[in-house]
C-alpha positions as CSV (number, residue, x, y, z in Angstrom):
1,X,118.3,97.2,95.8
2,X,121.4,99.4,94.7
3,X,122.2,99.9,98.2
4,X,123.4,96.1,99.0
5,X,124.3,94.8,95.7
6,X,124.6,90.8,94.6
7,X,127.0,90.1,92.0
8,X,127.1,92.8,88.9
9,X,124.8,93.3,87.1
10,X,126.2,92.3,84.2
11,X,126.5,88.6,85.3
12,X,122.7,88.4,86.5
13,X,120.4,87.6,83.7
14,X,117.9,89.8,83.6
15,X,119.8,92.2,85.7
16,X,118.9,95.6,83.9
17,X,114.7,94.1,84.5
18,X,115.7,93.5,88.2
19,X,116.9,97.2,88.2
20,X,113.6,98.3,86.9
21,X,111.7,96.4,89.4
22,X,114.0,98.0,92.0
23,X,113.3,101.6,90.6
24,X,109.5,100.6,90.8
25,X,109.5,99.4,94.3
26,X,111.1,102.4,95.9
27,X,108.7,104.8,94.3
28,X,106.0,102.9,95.7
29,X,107.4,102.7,98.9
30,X,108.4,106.5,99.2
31,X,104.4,107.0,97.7
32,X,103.2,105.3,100.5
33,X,105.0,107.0,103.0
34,X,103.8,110.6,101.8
35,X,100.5,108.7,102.2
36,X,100.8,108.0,105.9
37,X,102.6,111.0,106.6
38,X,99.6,113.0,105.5
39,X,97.2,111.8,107.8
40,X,99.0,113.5,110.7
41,X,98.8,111.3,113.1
42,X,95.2,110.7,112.5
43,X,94.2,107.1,112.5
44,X,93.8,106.1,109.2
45,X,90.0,104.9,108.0
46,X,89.5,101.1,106.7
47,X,88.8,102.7,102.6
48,X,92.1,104.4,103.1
49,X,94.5,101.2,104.3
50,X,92.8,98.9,101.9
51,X,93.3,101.1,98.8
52,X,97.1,101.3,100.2
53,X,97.4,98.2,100.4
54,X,95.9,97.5,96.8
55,X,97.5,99.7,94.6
56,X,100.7,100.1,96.3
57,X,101.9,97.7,98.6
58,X,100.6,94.4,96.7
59,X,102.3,95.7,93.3
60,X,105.5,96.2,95.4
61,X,105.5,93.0,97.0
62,X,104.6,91.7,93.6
63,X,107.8,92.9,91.9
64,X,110.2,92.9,94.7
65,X,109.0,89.2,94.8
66,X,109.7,88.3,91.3
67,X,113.0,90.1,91.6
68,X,114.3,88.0,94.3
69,X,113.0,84.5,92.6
70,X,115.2,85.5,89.6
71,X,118.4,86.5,91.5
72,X,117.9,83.4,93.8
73,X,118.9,81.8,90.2
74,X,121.8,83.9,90.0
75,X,123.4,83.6,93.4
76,X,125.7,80.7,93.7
77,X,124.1,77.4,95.7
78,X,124.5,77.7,99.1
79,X,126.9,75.3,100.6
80,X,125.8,73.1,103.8
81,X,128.1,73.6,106.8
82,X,128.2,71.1,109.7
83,X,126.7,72.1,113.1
84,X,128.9,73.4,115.5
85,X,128.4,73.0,119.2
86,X,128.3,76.2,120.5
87,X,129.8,77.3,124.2
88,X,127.8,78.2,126.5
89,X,126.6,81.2,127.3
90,X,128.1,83.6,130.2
91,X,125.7,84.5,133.0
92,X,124.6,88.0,132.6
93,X,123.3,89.9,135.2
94,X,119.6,91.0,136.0
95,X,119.5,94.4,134.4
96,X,120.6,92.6,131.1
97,X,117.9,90.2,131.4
98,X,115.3,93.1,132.2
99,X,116.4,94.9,129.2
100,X,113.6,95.1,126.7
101,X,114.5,92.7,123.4
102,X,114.6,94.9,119.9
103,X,111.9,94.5,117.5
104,X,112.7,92.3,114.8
105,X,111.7,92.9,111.3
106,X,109.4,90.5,109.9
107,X,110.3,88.8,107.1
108,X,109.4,89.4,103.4
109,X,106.9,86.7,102.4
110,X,108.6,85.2,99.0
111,X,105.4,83.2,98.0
112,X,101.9,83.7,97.1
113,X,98.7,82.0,97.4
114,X,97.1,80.4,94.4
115,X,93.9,81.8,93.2
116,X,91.2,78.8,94.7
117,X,89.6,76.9,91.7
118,X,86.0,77.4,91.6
119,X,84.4,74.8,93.4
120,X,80.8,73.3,91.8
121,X,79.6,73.5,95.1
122,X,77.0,75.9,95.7
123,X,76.5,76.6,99.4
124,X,73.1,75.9,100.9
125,X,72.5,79.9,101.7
126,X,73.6,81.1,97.4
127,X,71.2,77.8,96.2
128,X,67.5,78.8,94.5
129,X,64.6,78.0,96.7
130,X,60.9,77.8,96.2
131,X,58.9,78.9,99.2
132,X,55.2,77.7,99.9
133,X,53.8,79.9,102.5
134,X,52.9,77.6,105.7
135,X,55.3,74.9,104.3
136,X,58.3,75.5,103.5
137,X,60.4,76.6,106.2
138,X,62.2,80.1,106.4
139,X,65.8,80.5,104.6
140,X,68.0,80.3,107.4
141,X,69.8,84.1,108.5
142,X,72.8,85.1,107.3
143,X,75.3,86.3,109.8
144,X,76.2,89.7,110.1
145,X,79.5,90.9,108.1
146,X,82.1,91.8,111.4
147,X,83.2,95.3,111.2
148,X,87.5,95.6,109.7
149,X,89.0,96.7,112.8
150,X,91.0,100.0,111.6
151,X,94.0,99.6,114.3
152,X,94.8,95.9,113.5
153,X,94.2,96.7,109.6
154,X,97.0,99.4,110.0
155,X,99.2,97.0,112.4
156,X,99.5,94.4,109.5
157,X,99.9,97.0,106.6
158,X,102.8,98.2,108.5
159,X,104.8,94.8,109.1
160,X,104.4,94.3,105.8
161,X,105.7,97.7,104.8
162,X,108.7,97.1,107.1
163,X,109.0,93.8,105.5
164,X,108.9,95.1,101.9
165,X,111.7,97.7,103.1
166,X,114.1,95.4,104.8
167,X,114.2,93.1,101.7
168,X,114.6,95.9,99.1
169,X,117.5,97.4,101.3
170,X,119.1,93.9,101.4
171,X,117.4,91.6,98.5
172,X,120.5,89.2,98.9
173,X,119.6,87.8,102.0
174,X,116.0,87.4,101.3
175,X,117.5,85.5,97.8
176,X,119.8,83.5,100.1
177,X,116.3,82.8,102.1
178,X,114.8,81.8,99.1
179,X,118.0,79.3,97.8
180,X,117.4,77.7,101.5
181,X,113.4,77.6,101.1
182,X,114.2,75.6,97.5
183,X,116.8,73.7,99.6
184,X,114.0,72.1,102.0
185,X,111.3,71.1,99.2
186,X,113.2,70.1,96.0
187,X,110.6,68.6,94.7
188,X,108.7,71.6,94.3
189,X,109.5,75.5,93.9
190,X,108.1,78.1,95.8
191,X,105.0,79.5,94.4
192,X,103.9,82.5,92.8
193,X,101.0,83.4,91.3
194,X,102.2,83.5,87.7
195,X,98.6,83.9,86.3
196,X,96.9,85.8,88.6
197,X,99.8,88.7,89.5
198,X,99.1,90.7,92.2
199,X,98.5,94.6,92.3
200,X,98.9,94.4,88.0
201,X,95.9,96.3,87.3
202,X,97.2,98.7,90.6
203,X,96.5,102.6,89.4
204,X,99.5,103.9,90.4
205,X,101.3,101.4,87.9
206,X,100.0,102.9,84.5
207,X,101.7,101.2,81.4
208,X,105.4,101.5,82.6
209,X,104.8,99.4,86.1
210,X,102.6,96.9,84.5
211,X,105.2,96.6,81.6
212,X,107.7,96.0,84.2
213,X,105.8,93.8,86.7
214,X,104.6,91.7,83.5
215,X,108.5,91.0,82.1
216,X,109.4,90.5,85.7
217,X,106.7,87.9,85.2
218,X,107.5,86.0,82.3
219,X,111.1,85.8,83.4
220,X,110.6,84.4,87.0
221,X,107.7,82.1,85.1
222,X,110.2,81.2,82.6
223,X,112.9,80.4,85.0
224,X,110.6,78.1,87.3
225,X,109.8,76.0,83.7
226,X,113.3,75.3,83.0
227,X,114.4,74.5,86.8
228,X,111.3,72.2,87.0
């Protein structure tokens, strides 16, 4: 975060906790990376890229997340500028056109999904039976689990690695993404999963990270109560 500062910090509340989060978040990022880089090139194996992205890459998004809600707060409102008709474009030639487009970056997700209330539901396959042989018929067959494909796995740990990157090296412009998110549903904030925080029981975290992850917490929580 130091490397594209907001305002200083001394005019963010909870600036120095922000800090902390950032500190947090680029430990776990440069973790993961010795991670990867150890594999040499080997592809890595489903365990491997789920316990990644459990104990490393959730608790970053986690913070990182939390760190933006609360300098989205601090950032001045962002002000609505009329359209502009834009000239058109000039004609470029073939090889331009031919030219392969850059990657982009996807972008950091800034909310998270609610844990699902528990349904009293209870699907046919999970309820009790009572089978009468020669009468009752047989319990329909569950379907086989399909097998994590490894390649895809690693594909979509990866975007969001580059995501978590791009919005710690610039957490500005994913607040300023935020302010215009907030912007299009007043009514209602962004979520996070204040209850539920992802990655806070990660390993890697110990009693410093979850200390840091739980203020970071309580402040975003207590900021959404008192914009609500």
């Amino acid at each position: 975060m130091s490397q594209s500062p907001p305002p200083p910090e001394d005019d963010i509340p909870h600036g120095a906790l922000i800090d902390e989060g950032a500190r947090l978040v680029r430990w776990l990022i440069t973790e993961m990376h010795v991670l990867l880089a150890g594999l040499a090139g080997q592809r890595p194996a489903v365990a491997f890229l789920r316990d990644l992205a459990r104990h490393y890459l959730a608790p970053a998004e986690a913070v990182l997340r939390r760190a933006i809600h609360l300098l989205a707060d601090a950032l001045p409102a962002p002000v609505a500028r009329a359209k502009a008709q834009s000239p058109a474009r000039p004609r470029t030639d073939d090889a331009a056109l031919r030219r392969p487009a850059k990657p982009r970056t996807p972008n950091f997700r800034l909310t998270e999904p609610l844990p699902r209330p528990r349904a009293d539901y209870l699907p046919e396959a999970l309820r009790p039976r009572i089978s009468v042989p020669g009468l009752t018929p047989d319990p329909p067959a569950r379907a086989a689990p399909s097998k994590p494909d490894p390649a895809r796995l690693e594909a979509r740990l990866l975007r969001r690695l580059a995501a978590l990157e791009a919005a710690w090296d610039n957490p500005a412009a994913a607040a300023r993404r935020l302010q215009r998110q907030r912007a299009r549903q007043p009514a209602a904030r962004p979520r996070l999963s204040f209850v539920k925080i992802p990655g806070l029981k990660a390993r890697p975290l110990a009693d410093l990270g979850e200390r840091i992850l739980r203020d970071l917490n309580t402040a975003t929580f207590g900021a959404a109560l008192n914009t609500s």
